[in-house]
MARBA-3410 file (N, C-alpha, C, O; in Angstrom, 1 decimal):
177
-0.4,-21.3,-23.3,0.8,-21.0,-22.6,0.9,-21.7,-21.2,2.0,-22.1,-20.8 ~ -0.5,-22.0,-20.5,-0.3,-22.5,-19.0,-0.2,-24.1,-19.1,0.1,-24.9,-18.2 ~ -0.4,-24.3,-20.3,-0.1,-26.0,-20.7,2.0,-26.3,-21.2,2.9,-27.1,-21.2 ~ 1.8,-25.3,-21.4,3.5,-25.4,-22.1,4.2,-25.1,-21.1,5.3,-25.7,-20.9 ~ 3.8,-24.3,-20.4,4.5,-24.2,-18.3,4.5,-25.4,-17.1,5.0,-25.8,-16.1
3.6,-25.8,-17.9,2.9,-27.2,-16.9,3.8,-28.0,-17.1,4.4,-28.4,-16.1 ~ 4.1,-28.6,-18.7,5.1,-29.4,-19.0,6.5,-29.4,-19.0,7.4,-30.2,-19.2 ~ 6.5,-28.3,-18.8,8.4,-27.7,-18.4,8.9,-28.0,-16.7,10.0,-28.2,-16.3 ~ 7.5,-27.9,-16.0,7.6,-28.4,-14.7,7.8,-29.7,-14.6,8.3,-30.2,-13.6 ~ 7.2,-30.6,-15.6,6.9,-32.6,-15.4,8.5,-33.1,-15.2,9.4,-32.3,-15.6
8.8,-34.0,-14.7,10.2,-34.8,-14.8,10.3,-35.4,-15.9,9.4,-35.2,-16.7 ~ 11.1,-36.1,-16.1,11.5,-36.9,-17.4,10.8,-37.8,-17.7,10.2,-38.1,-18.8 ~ 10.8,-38.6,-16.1,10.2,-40.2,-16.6,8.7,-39.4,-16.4,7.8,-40.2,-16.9 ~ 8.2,-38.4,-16.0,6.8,-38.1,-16.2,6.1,-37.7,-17.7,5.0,-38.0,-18.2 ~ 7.4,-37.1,-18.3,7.5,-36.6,-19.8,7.4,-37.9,-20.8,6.8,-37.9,-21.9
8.2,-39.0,-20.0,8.1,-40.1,-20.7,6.9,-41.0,-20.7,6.7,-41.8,-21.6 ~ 6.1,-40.9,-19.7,4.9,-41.2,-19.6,3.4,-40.9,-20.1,2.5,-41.6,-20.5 ~ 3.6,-39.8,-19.9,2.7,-39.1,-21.1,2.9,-39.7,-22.2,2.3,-40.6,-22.7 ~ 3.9,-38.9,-22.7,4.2,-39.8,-24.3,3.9,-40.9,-24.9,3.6,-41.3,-26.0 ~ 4.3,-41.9,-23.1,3.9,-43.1,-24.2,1.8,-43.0,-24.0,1.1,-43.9,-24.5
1.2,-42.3,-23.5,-0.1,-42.8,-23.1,-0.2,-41.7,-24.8,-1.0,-42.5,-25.3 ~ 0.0,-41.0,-25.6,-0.5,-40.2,-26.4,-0.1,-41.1,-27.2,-0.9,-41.2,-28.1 ~ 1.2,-42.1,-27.4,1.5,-42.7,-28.6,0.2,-43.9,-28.6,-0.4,-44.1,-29.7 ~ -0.1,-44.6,-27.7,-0.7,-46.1,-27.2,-2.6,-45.3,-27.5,-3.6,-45.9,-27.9 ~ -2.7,-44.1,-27.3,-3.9,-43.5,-27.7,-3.9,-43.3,-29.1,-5.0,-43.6,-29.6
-2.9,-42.9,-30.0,-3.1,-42.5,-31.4,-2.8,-44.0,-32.1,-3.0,-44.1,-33.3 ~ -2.2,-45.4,-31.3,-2.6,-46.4,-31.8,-3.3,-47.3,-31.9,-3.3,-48.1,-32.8 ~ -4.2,-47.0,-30.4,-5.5,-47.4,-30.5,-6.7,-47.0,-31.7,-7.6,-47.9,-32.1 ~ -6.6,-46.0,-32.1,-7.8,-45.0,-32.7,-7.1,-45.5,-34.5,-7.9,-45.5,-35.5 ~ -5.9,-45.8,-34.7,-5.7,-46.6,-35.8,-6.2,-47.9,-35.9,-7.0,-48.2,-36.8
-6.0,-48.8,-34.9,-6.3,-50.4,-35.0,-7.6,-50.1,-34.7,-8.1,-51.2,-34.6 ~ -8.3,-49.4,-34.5,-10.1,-49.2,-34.4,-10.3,-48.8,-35.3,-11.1,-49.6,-35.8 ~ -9.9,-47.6,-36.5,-10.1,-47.8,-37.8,-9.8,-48.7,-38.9,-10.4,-48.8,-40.0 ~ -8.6,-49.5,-38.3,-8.4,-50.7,-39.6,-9.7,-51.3,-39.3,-10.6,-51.4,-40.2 ~ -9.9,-51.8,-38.2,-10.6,-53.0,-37.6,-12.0,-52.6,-38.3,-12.6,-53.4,-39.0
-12.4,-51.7,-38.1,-14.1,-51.5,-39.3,-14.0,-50.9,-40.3,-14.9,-50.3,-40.9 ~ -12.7,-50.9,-40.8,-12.5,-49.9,-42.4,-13.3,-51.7,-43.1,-13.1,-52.8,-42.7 ~ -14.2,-51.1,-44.0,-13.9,-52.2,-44.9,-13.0,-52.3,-46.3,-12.9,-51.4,-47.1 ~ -12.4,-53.8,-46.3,-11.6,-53.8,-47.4,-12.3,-54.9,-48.3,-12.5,-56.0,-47.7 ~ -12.6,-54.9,-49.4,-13.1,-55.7,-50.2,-12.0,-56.2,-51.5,-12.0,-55.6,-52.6
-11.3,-57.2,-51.0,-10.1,-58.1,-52.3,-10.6,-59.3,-52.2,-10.8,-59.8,-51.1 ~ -10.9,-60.1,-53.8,-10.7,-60.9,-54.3,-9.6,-61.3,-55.5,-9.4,-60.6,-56.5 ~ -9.1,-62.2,-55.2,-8.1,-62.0,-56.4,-8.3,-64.0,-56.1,-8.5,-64.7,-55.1 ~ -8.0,-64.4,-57.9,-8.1,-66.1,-58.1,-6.9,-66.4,-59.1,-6.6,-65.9,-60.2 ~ -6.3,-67.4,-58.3,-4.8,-67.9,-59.3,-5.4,-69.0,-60.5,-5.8,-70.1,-60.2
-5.4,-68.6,-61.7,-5.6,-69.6,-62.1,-4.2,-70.5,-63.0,-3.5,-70.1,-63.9 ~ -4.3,-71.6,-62.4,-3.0,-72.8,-62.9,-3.5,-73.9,-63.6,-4.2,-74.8,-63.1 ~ -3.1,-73.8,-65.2,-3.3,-74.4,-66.3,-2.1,-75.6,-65.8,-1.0,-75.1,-65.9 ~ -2.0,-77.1,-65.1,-1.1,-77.8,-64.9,-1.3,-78.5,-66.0,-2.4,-78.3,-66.4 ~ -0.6,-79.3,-67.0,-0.5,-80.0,-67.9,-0.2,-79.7,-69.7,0.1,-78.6,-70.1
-0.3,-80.9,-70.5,-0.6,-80.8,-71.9,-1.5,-81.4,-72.0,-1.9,-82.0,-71.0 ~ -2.6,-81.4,-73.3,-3.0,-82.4,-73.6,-2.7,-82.8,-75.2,-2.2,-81.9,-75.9 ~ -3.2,-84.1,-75.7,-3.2,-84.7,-76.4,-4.1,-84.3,-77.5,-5.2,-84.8,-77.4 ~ -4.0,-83.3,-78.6,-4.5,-82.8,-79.6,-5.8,-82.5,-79.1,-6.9,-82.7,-79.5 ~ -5.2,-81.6,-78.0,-6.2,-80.3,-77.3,-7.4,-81.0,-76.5,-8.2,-80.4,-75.7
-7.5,-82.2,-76.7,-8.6,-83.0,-75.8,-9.5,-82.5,-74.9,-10.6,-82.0,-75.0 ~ -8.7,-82.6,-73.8,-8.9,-82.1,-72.2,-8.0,-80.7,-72.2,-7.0,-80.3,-72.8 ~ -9.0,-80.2,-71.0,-8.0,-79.0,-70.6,-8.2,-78.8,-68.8,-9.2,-78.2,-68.4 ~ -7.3,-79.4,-68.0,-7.2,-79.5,-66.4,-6.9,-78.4,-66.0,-5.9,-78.1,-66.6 ~ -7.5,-77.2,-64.9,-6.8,-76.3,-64.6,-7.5,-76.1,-62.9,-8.3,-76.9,-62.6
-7.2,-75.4,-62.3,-7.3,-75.5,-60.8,-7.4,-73.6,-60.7,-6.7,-72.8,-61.4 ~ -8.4,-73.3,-59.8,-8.6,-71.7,-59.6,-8.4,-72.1,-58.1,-8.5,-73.2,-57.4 ~ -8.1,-71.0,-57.8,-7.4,-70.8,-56.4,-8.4,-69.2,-56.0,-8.3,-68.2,-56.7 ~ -8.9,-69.3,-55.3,-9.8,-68.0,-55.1,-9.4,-67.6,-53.6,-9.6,-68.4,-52.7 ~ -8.6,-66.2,-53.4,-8.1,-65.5,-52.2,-8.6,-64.5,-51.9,-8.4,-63.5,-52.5
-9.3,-64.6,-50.7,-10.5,-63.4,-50.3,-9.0,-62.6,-49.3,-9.1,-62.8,-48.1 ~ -8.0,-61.8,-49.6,-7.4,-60.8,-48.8,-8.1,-59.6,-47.6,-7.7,-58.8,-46.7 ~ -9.4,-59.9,-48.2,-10.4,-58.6,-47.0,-10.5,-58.9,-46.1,-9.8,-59.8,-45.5 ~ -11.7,-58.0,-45.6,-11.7,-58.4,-44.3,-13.8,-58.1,-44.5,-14.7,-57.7,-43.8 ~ -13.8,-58.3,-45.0,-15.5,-58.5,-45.6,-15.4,-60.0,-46.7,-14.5,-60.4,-47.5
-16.7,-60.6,-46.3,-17.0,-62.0,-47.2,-17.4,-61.5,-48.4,-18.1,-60.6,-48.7 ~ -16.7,-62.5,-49.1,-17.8,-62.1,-50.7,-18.5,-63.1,-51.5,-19.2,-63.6,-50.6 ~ -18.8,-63.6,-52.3,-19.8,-64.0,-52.7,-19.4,-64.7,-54.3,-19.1,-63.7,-54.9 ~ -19.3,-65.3,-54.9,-18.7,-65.9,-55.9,-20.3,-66.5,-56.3,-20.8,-67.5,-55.8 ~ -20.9,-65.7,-57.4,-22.3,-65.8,-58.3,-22.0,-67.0,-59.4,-22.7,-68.0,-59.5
-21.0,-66.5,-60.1,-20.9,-67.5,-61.6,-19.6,-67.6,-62.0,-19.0,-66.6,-61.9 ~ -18.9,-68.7,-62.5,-17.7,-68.3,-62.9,-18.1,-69.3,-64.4,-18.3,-70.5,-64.3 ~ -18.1,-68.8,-65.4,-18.0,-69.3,-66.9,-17.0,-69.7,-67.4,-16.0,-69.2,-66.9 ~ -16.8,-70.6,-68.3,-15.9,-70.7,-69.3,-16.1,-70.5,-70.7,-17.3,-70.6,-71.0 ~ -15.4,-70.3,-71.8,-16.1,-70.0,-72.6,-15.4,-70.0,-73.9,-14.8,-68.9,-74.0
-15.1,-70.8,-75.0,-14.9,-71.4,-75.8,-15.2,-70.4,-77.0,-16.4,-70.7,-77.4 ~ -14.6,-69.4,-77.7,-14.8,-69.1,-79.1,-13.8,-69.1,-80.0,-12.6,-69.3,-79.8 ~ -14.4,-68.9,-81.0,-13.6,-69.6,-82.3,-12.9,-68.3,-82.7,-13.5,-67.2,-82.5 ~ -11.5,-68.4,-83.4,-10.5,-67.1,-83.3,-11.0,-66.5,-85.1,-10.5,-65.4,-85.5 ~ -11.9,-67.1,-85.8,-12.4,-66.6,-87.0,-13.3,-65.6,-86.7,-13.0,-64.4,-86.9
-14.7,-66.0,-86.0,-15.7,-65.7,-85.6,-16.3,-65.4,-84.4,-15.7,-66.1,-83.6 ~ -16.9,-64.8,-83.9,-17.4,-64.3,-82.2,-18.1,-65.5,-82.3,-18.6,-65.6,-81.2 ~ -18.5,-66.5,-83.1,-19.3,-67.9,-82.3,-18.9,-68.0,-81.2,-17.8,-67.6,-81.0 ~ -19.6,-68.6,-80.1,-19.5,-69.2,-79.0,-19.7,-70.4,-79.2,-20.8,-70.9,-79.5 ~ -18.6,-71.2,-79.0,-19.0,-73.3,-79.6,-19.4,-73.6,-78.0,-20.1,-74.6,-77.9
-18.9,-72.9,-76.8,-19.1,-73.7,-75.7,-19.2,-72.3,-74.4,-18.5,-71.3,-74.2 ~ -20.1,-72.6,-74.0,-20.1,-72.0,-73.0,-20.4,-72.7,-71.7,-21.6,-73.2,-71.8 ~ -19.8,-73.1,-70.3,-20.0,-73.9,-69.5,-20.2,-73.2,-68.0,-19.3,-72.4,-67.7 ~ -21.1,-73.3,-67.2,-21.3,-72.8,-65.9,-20.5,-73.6,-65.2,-20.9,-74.8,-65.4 ~ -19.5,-73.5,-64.5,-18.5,-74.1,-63.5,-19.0,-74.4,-62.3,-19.0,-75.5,-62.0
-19.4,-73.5,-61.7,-19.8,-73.5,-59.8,-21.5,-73.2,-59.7,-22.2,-72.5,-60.3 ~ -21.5,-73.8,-58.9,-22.5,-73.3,-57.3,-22.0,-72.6,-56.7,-20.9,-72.8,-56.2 ~ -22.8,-71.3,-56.5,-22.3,-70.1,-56.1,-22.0,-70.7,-54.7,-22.4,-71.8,-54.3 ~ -21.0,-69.6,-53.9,-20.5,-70.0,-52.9,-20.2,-68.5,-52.2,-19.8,-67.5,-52.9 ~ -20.2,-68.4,-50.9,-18.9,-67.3,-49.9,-17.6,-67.9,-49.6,-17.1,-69.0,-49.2
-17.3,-66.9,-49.8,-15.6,-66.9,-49.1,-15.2,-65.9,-48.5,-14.8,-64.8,-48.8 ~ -15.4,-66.7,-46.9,-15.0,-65.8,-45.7,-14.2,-64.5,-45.9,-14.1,-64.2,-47.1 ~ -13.7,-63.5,-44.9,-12.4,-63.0,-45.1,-11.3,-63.6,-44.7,-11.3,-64.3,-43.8 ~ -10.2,-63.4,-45.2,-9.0,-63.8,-45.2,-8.8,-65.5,-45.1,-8.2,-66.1,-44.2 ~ -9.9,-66.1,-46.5,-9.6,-67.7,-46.3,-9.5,-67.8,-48.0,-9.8,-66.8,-48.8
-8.9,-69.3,-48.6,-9.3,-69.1,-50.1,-10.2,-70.8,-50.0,-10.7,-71.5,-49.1 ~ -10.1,-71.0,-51.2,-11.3,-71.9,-51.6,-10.5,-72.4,-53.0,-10.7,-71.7,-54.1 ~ -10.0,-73.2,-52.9,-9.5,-74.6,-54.2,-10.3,-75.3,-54.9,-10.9,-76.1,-54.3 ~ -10.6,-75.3,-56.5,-11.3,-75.5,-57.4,-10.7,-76.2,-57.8,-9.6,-75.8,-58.0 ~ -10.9,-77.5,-58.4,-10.3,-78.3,-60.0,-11.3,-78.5,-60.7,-12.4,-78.7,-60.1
-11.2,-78.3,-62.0,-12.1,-78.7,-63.6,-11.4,-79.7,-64.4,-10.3,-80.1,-64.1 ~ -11.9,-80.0,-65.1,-11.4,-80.8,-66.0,-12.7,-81.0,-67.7,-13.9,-81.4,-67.7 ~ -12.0,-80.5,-68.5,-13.1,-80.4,-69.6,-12.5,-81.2,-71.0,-11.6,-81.4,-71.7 ~ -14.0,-81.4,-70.8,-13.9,-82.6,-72.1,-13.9,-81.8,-73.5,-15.0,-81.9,-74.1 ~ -13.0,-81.0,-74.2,-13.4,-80.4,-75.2,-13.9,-81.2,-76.2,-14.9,-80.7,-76.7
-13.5,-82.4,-76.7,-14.3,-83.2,-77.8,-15.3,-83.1,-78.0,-15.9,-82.5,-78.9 ~ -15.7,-83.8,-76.6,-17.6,-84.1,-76.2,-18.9,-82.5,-77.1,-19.9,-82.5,-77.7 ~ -18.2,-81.5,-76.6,-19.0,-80.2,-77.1,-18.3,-80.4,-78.8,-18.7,-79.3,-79.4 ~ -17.9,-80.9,-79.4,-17.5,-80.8,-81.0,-16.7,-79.6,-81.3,-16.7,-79.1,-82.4 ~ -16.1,-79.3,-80.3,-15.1,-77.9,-80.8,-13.8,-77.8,-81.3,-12.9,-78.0,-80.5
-13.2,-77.7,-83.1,-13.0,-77.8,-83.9,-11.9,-76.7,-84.2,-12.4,-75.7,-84.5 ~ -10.3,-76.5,-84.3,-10.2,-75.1,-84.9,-9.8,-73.7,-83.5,-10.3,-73.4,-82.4 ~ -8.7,-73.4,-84.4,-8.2,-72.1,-83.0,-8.8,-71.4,-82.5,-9.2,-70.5,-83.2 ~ -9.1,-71.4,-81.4,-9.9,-71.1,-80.2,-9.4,-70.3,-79.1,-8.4,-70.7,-78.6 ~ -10.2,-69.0,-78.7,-9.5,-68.6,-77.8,-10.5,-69.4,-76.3,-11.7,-69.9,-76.4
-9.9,-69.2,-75.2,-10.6,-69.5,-74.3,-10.5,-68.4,-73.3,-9.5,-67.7,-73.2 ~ -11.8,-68.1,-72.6,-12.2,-66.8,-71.6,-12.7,-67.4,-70.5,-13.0,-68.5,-70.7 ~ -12.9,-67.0,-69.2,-13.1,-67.1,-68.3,-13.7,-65.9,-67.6,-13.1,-64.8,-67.5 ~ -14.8,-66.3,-67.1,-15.8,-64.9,-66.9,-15.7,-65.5,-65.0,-15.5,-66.6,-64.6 ~ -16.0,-64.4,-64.4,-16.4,-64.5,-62.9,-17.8,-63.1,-62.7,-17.8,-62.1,-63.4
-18.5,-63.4,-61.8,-19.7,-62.6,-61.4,-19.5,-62.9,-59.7,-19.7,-63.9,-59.1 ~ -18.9,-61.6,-59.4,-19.3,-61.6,-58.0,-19.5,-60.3,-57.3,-19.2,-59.1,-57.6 ~ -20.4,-60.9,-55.9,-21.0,-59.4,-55.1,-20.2,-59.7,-53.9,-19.9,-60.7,-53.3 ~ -19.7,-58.4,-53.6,-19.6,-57.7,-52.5,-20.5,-57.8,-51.4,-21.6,-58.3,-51.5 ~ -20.1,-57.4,-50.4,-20.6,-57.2,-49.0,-21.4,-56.1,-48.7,-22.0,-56.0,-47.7
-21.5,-54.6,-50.0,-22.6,-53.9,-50.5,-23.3,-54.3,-51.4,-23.6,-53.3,-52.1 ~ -23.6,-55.2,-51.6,-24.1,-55.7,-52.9,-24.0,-55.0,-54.4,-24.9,-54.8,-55.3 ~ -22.5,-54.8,-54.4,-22.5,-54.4,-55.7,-21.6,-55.5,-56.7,-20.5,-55.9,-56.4 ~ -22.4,-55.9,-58.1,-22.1,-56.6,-58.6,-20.4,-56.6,-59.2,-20.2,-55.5,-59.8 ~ -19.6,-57.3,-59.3,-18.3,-57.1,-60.2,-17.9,-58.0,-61.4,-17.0,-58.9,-61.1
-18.5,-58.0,-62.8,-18.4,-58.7,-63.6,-17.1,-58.5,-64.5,-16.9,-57.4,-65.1 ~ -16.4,-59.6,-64.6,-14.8,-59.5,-65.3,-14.8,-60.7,-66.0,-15.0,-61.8,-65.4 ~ -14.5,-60.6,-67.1,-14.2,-61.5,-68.1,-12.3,-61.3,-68.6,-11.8,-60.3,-69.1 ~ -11.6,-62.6,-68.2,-10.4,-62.9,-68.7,-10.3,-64.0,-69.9,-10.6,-65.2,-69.9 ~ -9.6,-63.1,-71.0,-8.7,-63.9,-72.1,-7.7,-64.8,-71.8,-6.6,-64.3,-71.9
-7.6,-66.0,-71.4,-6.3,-66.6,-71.0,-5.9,-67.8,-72.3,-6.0,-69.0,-72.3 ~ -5.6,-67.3,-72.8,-5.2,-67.7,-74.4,-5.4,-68.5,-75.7,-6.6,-68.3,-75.9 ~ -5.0,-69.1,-76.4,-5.6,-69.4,-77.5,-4.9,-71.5,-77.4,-3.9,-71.9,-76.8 ~ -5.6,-72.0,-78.1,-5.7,-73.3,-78.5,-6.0,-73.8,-79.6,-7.1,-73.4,-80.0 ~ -5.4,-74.6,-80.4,-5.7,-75.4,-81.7,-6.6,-76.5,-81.1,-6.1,-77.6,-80.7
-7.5,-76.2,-81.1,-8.6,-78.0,-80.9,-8.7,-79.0,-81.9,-9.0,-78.6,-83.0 ~ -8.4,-80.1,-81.6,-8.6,-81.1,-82.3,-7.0,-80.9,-83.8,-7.0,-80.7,-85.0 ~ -6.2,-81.0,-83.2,-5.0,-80.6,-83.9,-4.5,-81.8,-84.9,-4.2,-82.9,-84.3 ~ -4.6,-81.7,-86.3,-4.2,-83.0,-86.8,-2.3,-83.7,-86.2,-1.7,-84.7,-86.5 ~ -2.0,-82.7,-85.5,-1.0,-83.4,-84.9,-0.7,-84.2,-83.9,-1.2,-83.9,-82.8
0.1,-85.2,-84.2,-0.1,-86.5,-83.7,-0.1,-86.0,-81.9,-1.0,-86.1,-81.2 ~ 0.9,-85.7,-81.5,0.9,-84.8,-79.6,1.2,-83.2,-80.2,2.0,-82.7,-80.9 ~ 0.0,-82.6,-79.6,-0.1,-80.9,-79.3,-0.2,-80.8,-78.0,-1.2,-80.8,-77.3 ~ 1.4,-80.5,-77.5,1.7,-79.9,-76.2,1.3,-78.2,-76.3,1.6,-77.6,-77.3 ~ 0.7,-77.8,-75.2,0.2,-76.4,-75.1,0.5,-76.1,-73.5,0.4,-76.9,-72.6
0.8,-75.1,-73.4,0.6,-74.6,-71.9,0.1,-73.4,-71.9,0.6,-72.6,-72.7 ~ -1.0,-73.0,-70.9,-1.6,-71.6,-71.1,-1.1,-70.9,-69.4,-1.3,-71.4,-68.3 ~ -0.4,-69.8,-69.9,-0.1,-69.4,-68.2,-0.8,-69.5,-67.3,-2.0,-69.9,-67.4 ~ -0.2,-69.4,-66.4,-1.0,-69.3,-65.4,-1.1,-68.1,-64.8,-0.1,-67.6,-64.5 ~ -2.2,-67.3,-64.4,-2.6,-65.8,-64.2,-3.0,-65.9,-62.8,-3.1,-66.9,-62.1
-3.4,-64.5,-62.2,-3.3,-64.3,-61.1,-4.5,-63.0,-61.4,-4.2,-61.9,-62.0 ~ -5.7,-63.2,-61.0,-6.9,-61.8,-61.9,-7.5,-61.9,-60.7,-8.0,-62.8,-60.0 ~ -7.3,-60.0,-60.5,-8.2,-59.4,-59.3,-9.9,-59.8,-60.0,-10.2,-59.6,-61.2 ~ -10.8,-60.1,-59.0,-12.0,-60.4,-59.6,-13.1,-58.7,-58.9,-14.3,-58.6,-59.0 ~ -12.4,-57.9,-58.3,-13.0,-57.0,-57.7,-12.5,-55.4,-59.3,-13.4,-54.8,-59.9
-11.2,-55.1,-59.4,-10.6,-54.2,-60.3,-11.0,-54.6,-61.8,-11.4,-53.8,-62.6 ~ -10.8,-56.6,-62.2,-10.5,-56.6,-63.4,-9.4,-56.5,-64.1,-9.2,-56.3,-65.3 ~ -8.1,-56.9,-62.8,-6.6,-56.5,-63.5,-6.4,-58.1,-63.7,-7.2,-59.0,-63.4 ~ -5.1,-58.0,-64.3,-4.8,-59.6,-64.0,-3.0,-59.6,-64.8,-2.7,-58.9,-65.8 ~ -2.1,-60.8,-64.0,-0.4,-60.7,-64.4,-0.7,-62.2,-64.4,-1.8,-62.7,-64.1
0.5,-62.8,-65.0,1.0,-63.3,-64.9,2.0,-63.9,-63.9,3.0,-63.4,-63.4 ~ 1.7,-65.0,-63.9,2.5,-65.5,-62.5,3.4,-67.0,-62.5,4.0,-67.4,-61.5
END
């Protein structure tokens, strides 16, 4: 009650004063919680640019976007070549040297793969695996389906295009983009 008397006494621009020191205090005590909340997002575009010539080569570019505000750590990213009859694995390839990526920076990848060279024969799907740790060291392993291919196609040009996706590497989601 002797506080609610007190303030019925203040002037306006005193009323207005206060206010703003209670607003500029309750947004301080936010931007000091964003600022050590941790947020842990990775998310990688990956863009299939091209055709190839009776599935030959396959060119694609990963785009890795650390949105946090904690570094993460990029362990292994796979590729991985199975046949649409059988769970064979005809190819399995280690992509990178592990690497960090700051927060809020990305990191631009090109591959380029020789499917011939491994002898891979016949409709194929292709997967893409990533292994990465966190800033708690907790592992996040996700493996994406990014679609299927006729290798070695007896037709004379096999244009293919495989979307291009957009896969959180922290959740395991992934759209199309």
């Amino acid at each position: 009650m002797i506080l609610k008397d007190e303030l019925k006494k203040l002037k306006k621009e005193s009323k207005i004063t206060l206010s703003g020191i209670v607003i500029t205090f309750i947004m301080s005590f936010i931007s000091l919680y964003m600022q050590y909340n941790e947020k842990t997002e990775l998310s990688v575009i990956a863009n299939f640019d091209g055709t190839t010539t009776l599935a030959e080569t396959l060119d694609y570019r990963l785009t890795f976007v650390n949105s946090g505000n904690t570094p993460v750590s990029i362990e292994h990213v796979y590729a991985r070549i199975e046949s649409s009859e059988s769970n064979d694995s005809n190819s399995k390839i280690d992509l990178i040297t592990p690497f960090v990526i700051e927060p809020r920076s990305m990191k631009v990848i090109d591959y380029h793969h020789e499917l011939f060279k491994s002898k891979i024969r016949g409709a194929s799907n292709i997967y893409i695996a990533f292994s990465v740790v966190d800033v708690n060291a907790n592992l996040h392993k996700n493996t994406f389906n990014l679609g299927e291919l006729e290798i070695g196609s007896p037709l004379l040009k096999q244009d293919f295009k495989i979307k291009s996706l957009k896969m959180n590497l922290i959740t395991g989601s992934q759209s199309t983009i």
